[in-house]
N, C-alpha and C positions, 0 to 999 in steps of 0.2 A: 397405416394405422390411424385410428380417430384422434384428434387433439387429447392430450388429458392421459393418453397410453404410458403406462408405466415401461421403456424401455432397458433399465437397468435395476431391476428388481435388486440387485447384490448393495445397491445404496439405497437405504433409507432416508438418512438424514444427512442432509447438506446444512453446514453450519460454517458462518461467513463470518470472523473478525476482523474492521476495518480500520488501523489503528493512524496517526498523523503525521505526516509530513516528514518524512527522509527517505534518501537517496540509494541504492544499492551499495553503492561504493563506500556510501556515509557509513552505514552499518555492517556490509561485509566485502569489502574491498581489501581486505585482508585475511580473508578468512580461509583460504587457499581451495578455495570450492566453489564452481561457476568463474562467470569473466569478471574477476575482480581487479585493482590495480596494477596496468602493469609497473613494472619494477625493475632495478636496477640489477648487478650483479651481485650485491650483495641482500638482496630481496626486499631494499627498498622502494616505497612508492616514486614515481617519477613525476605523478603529477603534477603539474603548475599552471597558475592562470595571470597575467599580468593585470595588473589594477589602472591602466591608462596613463600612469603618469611615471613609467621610468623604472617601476617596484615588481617583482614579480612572487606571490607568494607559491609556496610549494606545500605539497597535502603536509598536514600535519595532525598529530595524533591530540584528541580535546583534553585540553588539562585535565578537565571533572568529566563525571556524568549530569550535570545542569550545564543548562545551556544561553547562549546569549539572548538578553529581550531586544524583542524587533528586528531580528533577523539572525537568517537571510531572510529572502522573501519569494514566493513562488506565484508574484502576482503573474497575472498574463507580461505587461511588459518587461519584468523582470527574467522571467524566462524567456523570452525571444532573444534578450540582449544577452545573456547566458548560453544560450543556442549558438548564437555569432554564426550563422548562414550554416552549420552543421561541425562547426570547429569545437562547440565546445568550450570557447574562451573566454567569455564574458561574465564569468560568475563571479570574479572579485568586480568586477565593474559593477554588477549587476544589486551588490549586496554584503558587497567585504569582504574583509579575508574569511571571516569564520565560516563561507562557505565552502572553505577547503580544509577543515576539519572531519575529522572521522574519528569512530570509536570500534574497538576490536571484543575481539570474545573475553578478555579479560573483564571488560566492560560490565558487556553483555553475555555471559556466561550460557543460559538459556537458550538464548536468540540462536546464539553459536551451535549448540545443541540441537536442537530444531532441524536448524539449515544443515546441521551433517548428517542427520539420522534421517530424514525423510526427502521429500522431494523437493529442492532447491531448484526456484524459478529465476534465471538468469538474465531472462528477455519479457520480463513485466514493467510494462509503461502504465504509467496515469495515461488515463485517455484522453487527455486534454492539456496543454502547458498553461493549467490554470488553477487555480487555488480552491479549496473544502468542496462549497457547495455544486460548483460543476462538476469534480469528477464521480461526489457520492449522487447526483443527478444518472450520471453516465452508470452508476452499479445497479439504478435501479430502472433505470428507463430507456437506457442507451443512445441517451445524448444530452445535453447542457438546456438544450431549447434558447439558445442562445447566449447563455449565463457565459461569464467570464471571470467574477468576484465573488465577494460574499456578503453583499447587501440584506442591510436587513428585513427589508422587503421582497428578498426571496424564499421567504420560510411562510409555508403554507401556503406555497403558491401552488394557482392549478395545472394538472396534469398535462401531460404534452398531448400530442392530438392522438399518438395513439394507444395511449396509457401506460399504467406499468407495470412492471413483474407480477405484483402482488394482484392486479386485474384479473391477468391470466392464471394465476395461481385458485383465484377464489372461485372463477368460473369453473374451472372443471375439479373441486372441494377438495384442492390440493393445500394441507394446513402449511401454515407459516408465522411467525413470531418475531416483532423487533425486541429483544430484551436490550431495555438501555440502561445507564447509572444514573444520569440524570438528562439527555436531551436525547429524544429518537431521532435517527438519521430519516425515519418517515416523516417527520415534523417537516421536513420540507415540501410536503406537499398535502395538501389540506385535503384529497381524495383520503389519503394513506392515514391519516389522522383520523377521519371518522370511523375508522374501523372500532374504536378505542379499545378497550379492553381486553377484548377476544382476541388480537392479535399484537396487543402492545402489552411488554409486561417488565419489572425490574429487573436487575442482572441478579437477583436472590432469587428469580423465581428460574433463572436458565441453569444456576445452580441444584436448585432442587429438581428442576426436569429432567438434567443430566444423570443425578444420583437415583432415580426412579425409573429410566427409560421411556421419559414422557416428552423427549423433544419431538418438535413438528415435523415435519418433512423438510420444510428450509427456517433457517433462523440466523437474524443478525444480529450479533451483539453488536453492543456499542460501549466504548471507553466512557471515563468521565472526560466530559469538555468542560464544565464549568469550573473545573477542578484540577489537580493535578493529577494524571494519569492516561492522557493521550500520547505525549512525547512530545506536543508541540512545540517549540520555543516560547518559553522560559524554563520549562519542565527540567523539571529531573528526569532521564528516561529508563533510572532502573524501577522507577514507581510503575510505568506503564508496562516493563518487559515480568512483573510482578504479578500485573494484572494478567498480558497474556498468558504465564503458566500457568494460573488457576482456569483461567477456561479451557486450556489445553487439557490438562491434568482431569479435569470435569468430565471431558470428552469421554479421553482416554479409561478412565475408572468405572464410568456408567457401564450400565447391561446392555446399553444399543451401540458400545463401542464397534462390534462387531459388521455394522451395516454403517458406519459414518465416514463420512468427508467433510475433514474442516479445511478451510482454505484462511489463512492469514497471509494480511497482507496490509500497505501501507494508500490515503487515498490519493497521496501524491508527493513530492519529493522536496517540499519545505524548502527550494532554494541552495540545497546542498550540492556540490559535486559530484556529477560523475561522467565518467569519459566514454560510453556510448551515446551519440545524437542518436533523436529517437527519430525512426523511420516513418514514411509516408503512413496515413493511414486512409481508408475508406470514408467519409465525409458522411456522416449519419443519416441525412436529412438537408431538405436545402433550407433550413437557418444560419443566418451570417452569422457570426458574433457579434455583439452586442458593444462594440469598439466606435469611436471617432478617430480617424487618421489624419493630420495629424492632431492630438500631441499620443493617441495611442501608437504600439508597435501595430504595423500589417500582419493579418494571417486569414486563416480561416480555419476550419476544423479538420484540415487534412493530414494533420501531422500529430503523433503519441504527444504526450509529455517523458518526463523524465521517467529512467529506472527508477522502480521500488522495490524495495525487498518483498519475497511472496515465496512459499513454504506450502505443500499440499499433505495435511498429514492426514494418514487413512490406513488402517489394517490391509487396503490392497495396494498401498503407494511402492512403486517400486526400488527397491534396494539401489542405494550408490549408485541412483538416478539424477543429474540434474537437465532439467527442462530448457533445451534453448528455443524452444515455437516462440512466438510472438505470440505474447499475452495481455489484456490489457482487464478494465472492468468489466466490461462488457464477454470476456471469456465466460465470468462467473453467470451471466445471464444466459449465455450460447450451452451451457453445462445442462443448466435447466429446461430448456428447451430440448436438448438432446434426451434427455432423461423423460420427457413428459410429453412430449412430440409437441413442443407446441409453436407457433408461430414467433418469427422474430417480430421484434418491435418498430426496428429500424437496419437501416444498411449497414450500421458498423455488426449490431452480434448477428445479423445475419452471415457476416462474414468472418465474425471472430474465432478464434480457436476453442474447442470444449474442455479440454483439461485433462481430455480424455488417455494423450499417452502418458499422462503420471501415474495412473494405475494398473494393474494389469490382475485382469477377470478371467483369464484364463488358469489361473494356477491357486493354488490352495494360500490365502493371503498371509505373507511373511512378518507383519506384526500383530498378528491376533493377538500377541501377547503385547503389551504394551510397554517398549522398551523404557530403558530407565533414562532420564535425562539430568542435564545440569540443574542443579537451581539458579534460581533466578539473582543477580549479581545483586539486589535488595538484602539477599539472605549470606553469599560468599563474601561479595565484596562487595559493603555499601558504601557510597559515596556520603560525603559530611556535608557537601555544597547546600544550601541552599535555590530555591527557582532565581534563574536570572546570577547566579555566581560562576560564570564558566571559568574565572580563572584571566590570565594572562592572553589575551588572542588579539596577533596571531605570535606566536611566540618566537623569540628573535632569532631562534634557528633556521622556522621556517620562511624569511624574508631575504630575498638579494636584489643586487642591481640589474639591471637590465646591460649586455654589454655589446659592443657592436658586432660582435661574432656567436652571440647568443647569448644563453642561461647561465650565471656561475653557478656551482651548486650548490646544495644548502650545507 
């Protein structure tokens, strides 16, 4: 078929929210759906990470819904030392105890919702053990171009050498839209920026396109980041699980419900716990990272980053499905591609997975009707904390000694 070929006619619109920094385990590691923590005999988590010096902390549930400032941290060497050679153990070293904190559907009441009613993605990596700006580089271009931080000098930077999504989208007049709150995740690249208006627009107008049936063919929102409502640390993160049910809820109520695929998901793991190492990956491109060895960790871009949480919700998402393929950012690019025939970017979505077994087009689709969900823990059960008030961490239950026959336990 010619580039530009519509192959999945039954989807219309593709809509991608890309919300901040945590872990799978962080947010459903308990949720008894997908490979969540394991646990004890009494269905307690078992996790623990020693801190280097004699302490071992074990997962523990966050006082509040806010969180602590300045960490953890998902810089590049903070996640390599968190990796520990594929063990897993270095996350209190890496960044404190609070990176073995977690919050449950009590919390997150929504979130919980979501993840049980639609498609739960259980093997979604950041594509990169790296922080904001490379992995949301990797959602739209399919690779960092050697980025490993989030300097400020990488916003409005030019395009990789063989452009991006939004390139191939405009060539053959396939529409698309960043609806941001206040910073486009296109703003990192000074190509994606000129487009202005025609394809950049507020999160009031993804609302109103939604209620009208006037979303593009692909569209990224974007949280607040100057603000509260990403979930980044210091956040409160029932402010952000707020924002994702109103764009859910958007989706779902519009008249194009019926042709859409929203994908939520996180653009990397904030430094939080979890107890899958992430597997090899395909090496994009031959750019190094952008490291000094030493005083940086060694790597290269052969390896995922961390679980994040990721949900496929769509009138044809399959029933008390959850997705174990290897998934990463670059899926959502491999999706598009699939659907429009068009050329990969780079080695990783050429090689990535499309998304494509979470729904199924062969049968008459099982939520045309748009189920009912939790509200958002903002509304059942708000938190009083203020940003930056997490409470007591790591709380004295979750701390023991280190002893010479192993772990006491908590």
């Amino acid at each position: 078929m010619p580039a530009g070929t519509d192959s999945i006619p039954e989807i219309e619109h593709i809509v991608v929210v890309m919300m901040e920094n945590h872990s799978f385990d962080n947010y459903f590691g308990t949720l008894g759906r997908g490979d969540g923590f394991p646990v004890d005999r009494r269905g307690r988590p078992i996790a623990a990470n020693p801190d280097g010096a004699g302490t071992v902390v074990h997962a523990f549930r966050m006082p509040t819904a806010c969180q602590q400032r300045g960490a953890p941290s998902n810089s590049w060497n903070a996640s390599h030392v968190a990796f520990g050679d594929g063990r897993n153990d270095g996350f209190v070293k890496a960044s404190g105890a609070v990176a073995m904190g977690y919050w449950t559907g009590e919390d997150l009441p929504f979130y919980a919702s979501l993840a049980r009613t639609f498609v739960l993605c259980d093997r979604w990596f950041a594509s990169c053990p790296a922080q904001t700006y490379p992995n949301r580089r990797y959602l739209m271009s399919g690779t960092s171009a050697g980025l490993v931080a989030d300097p400020a000098g990488a916003v409005a930077a030019p395009s990789p050498a063989n452009g991006l999504i939004f390139d191939q989208l405009d060539a053959h007049s396939i529409s698309w839209r960043n609806y941001y709150s206040d910073l486009p995740s296109t703003g990192l690249f000074r190509t994606a920026l000129a487009h202005g208006p025609a394809n950049l627009a507020t999160i009031d107008h993804y609302f109103s396109d939604a209620a009208s049936g006037a979303l593009p063919a692909f569209s990224l929102v974007d949280p607040p980041f100057d603000r509260p409502g990403s979930e980044e640390n210091p956040q409160n993160i029932q402010i952000g699980e707020a924002f994702v049910s109103r764009v859910v809820h958007a989706a779902m109520s519009g008249p194009a419900w019926r042709k859409t695929l929203l994908v939520w998901c996180y653009d990397e793991s904030g430094g939080y716990y979890d107890h899958i190492p992430p597997p090899p990956a395909v090496e994009p491109d031959g750019i190094p990272p952008e490291i000094a060895v030493p005083p940086d960790q060694p790597g290269r871009f052969d390896r995922y980053g961390f679980r994040v949480p990721a949900v496929i919700v769509s009138p044809y998402a399959r029933p008390r499905y959850v997705s174990h393929r290897t998934h990463d950012h670059t899926s959502i690019l491999k999706l598009l591609e699939t659907k429009w025939n068009l050329p990969a970017l780079t080695y990783r979505d050429a090689n990535a997975d499309d998304l494509l077994d979470s729904i199924d087009l062969h049968r008459p689709p099982r939520f045309l009707h748009p189920p009912e969900l939790a509200p958002p823990g903002q509304v059942s059960n708000p938190a009083t904390c203020q940003s930056g008030d997490a409470g007591t961490i790591p709380p004295a239950t979750a701390v023991t000694r280190r002893h010479a026959r192993g772990v006491s336990p908590p």
